[in-house]
C-alpha positions as CSV (number, residue, x, y, z in Angstrom):
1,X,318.4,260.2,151.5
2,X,318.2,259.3,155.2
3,X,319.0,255.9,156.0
4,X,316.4,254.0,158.5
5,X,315.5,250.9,159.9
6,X,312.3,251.6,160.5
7,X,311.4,253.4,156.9
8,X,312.6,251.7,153.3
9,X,311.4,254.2,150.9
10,X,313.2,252.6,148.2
11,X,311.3,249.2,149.2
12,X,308.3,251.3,149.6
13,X,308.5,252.4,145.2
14,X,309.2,249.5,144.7
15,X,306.4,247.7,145.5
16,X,304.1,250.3,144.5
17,X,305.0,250.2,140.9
18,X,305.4,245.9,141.4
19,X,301.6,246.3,142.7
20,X,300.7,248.7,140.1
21,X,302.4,245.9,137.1
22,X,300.3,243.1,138.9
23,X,297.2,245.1,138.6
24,X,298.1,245.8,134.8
25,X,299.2,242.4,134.4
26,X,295.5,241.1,135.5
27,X,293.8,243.8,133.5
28,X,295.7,242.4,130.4
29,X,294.9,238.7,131.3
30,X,291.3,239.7,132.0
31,X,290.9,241.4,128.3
32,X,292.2,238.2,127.2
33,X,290.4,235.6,128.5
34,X,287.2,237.5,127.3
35,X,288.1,238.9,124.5
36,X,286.7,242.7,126.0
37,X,288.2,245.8,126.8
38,X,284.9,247.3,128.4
39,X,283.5,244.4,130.1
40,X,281.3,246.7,132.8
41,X,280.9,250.4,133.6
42,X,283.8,250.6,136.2
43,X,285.9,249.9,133.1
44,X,284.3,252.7,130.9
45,X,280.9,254.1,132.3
46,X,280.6,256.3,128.8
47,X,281.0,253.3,126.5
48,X,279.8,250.7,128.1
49,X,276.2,252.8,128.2
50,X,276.8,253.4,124.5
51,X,277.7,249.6,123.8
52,X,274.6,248.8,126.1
53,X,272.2,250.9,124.1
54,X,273.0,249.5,120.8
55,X,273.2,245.6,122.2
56,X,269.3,246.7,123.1
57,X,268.8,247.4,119.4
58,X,270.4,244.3,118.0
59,X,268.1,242.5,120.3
60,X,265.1,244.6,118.9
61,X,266.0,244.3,115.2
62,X,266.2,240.3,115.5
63,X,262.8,240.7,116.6
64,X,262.4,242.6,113.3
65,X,263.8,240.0,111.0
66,X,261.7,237.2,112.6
67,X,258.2,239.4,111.8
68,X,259.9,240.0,108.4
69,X,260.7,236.5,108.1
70,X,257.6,235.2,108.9
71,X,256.0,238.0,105.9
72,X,258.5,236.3,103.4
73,X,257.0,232.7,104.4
74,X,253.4,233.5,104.3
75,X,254.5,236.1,101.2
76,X,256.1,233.1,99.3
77,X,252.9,230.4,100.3
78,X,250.3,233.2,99.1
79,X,252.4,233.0,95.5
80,X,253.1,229.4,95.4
81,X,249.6,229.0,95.6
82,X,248.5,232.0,93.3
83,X,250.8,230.7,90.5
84,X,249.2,227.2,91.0
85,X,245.4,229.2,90.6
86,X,246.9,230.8,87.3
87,X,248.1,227.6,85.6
88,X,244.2,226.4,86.6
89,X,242.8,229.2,85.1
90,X,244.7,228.6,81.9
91,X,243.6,225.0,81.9
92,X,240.2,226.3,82.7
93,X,240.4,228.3,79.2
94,X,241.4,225.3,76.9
95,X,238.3,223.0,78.2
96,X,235.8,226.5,78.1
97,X,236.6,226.9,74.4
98,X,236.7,223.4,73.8
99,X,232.9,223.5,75.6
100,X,232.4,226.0,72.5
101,X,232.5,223.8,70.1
102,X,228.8,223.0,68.4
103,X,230.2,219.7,66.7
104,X,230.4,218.1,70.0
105,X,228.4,215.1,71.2
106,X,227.0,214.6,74.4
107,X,229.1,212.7,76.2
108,X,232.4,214.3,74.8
109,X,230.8,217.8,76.1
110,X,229.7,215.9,79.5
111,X,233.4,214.8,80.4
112,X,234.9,218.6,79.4
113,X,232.2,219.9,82.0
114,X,233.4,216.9,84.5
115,X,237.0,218.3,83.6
116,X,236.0,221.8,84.3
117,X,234.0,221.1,87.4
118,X,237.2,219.4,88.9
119,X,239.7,222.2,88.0
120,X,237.3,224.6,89.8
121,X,237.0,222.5,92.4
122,X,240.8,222.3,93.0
123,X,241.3,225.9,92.9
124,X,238.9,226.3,96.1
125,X,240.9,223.7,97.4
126,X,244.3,225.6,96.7
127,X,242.6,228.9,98.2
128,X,241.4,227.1,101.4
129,X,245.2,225.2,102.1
130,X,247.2,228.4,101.4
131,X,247.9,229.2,104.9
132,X,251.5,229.6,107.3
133,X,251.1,229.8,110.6
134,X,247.4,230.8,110.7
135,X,247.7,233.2,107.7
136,X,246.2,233.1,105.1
137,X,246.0,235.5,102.5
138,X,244.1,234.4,99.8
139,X,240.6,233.1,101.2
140,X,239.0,236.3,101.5
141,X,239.8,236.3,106.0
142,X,242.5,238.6,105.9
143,X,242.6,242.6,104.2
144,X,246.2,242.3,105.0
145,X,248.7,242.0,107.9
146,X,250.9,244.4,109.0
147,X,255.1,243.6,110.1
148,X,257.0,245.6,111.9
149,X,259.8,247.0,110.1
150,X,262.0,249.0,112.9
151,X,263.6,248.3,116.3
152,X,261.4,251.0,117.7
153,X,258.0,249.2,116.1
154,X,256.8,252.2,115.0
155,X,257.5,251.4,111.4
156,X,255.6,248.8,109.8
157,X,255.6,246.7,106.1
158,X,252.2,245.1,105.3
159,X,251.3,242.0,103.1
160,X,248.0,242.8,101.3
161,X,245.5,240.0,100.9
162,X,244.2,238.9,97.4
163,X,241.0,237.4,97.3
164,X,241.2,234.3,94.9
165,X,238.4,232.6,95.7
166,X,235.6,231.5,93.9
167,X,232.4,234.3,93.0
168,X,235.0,237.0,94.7
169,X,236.6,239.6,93.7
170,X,239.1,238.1,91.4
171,X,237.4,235.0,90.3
172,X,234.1,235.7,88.6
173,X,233.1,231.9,88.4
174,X,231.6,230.3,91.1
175,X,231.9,226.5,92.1
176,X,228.3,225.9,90.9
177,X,229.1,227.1,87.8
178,X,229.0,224.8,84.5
179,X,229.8,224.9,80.6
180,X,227.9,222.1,79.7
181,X,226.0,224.1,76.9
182,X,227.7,226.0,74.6
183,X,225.7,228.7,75.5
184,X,227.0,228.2,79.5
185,X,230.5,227.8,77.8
186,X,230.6,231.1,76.1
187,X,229.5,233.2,79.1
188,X,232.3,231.3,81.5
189,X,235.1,232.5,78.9
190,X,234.2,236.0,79.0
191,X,234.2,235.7,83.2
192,X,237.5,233.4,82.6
193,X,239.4,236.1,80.7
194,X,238.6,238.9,83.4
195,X,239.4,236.5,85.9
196,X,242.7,235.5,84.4
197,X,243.8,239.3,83.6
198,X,242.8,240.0,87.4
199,X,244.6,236.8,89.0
200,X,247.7,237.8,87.1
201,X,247.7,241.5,88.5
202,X,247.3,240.3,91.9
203,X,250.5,237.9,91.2
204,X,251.9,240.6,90.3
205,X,251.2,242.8,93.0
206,X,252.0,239.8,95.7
207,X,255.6,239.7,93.7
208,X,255.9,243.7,94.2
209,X,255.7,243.1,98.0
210,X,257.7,240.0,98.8
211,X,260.3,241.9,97.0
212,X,260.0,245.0,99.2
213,X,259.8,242.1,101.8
214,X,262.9,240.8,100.6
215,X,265.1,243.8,100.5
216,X,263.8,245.2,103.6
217,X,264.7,241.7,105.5
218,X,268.4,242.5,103.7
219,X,268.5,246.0,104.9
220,X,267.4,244.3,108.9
221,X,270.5,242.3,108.3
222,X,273.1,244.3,107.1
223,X,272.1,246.9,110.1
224,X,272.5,244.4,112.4
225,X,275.9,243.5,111.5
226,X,277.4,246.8,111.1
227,X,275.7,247.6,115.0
228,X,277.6,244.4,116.0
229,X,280.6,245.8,114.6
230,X,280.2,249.2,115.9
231,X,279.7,246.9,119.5
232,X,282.7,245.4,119.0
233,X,284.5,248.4,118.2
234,X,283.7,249.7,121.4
235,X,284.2,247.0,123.8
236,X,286.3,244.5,122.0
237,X,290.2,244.2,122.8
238,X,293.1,244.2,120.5
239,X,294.1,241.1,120.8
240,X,297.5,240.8,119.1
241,X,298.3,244.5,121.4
242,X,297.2,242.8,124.7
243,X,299.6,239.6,123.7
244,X,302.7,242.1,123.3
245,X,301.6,244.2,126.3
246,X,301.1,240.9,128.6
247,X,304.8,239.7,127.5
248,X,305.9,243.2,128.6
249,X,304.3,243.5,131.5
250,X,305.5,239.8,132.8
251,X,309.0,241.2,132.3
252,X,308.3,244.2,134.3
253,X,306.6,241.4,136.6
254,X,309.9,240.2,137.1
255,X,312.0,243.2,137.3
256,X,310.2,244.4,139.5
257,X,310.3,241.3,142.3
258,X,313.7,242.1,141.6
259,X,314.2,245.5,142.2
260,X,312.2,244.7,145.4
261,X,314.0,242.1,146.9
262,X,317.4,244.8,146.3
263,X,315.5,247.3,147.9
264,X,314.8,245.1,151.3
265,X,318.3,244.5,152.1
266,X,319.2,247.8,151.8
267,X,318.8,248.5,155.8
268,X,321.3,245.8,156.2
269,X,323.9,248.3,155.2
270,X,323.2,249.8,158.5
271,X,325.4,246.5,160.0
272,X,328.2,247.8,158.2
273,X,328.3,251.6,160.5
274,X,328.4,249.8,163.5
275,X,331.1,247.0,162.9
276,X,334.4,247.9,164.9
């Protein structure tokens, strides 16, 4: 190897590879400190646009669980106040058959038809305050609302409605009606057992739903985790191999300051060729 003053190509290697340690030895800090091996496309264009893509679908599906969400609330008011209507309705049925009765005097038959005449009038009540957030799924306004069910919102879950009120579809007596005759009394029983049999369908059907609801809101959940995972996969570093490498490279840090410093005062052999 020639020997110059004006060239050190020992000097030269050695700071390359001293540059190339600090640049690893950044690199290492950097994952780190952030916790990322892929923190931008200049790291790794392919996985980064991968990690990217799926981020935009963890975004989309908490979108998802928030429309499903808001199905289980409404879902779980619409029951709440269905199972109320059926305990009413089976009230309803004791003071009807009570009505029934020919032995009863006036004013015993008066207060049952006062009794009735209140139920009824609380299950209107019920109907008309079972709403969430401007739903409401039981006072004849809605057929039924649809949720999305997918990150791509092309998929979609929908709560039907159930009419419960009075005179509908479910509920065959009206708020006018009475039993204050036996005769009266003995028609509202026949409307009161269709009525009941049809309320408890429509319970049943609502329970169906919020339990597809339910499961479907699990499923949201689960598939955002495991995305998250697969993101993390991806991108995130290993911590416990950047600790050893960052120790290593600090060494080589140092070696390598080292091996430079030996490497400058090599010309100074040159003194020595010319010393008499």
């Amino acid at each position: 190897m020639t020997i110059s003053v004006n060239t050190n190509q020992s000097a030269l290697i050695a700071l390359q590879n001293l540059n190339k340690t600090n640049d690893d030895l950044a690199l290492s800090q950097n994952r780190i400190s952030t916790g990322l091996k892929v923190q931008g496309p200049k790291d790794n264009a392919s996985v980064w646009g991968i990690a990217q893509a799926q981020r935009a679908d963890i975004g989309a599906l908490s979108a998802v669980k928030m429309s499903l969400d808001r199905a289980t609330s409404i879902s779980d008011v619409s029951m709440a106040a269905g199972e109320s209507i059926s305990d009413l309705l089976n009230q309803l049925k004791e003071k009807v058959v009570s009505a029934m009765d020919p032995s009863l005097d006036p004013s015993s038959r008066t207060a049952l038809n006062a009794d009735y005449k209140a139920l009824i009038k609380q299950i209107s009540q019920i109907t008309k305050d079972a709403d969430f957030d401007g739903a409401n799924m039981l006072d004849g306004t809605n057929t039924g609302i649809r949720f999305i069910a997918n990150a791509d919102a092309n998929s979609f879950i929908t709560l039907a409605a159930q009419n419960l009120t009075l005179g509908g579809s479910l509920i065959s007596m009206t708020a006018t009606s009475s039993i204050g005759t036996v005769t009266l009394a003995t028609a509202i029983l026949a409307q009161l057992d269709t009525s009941i049999g049809k309320v408890n369908q429509a319970l049943g059907d609502m329970g169906a739903q919020a339990k597809q609801i339910e499961a479907h809101n699990t499923f949201v959940t689960k598939l955002s985790d495991v995305l998250n995972t697969g993101v993390g996969n991806l991108v995130d570093a290993d911590m416990a191999k950047e600790s050893a490498k960052l120790q290593a490279l600090q060494v080589q840090q140092q070696l390598g300051a080292q091996a430079l410093s030996i490497a400058n005062q090599a010309p100074q052999v040159i003194l020595s060729l010319f010393k008499g």
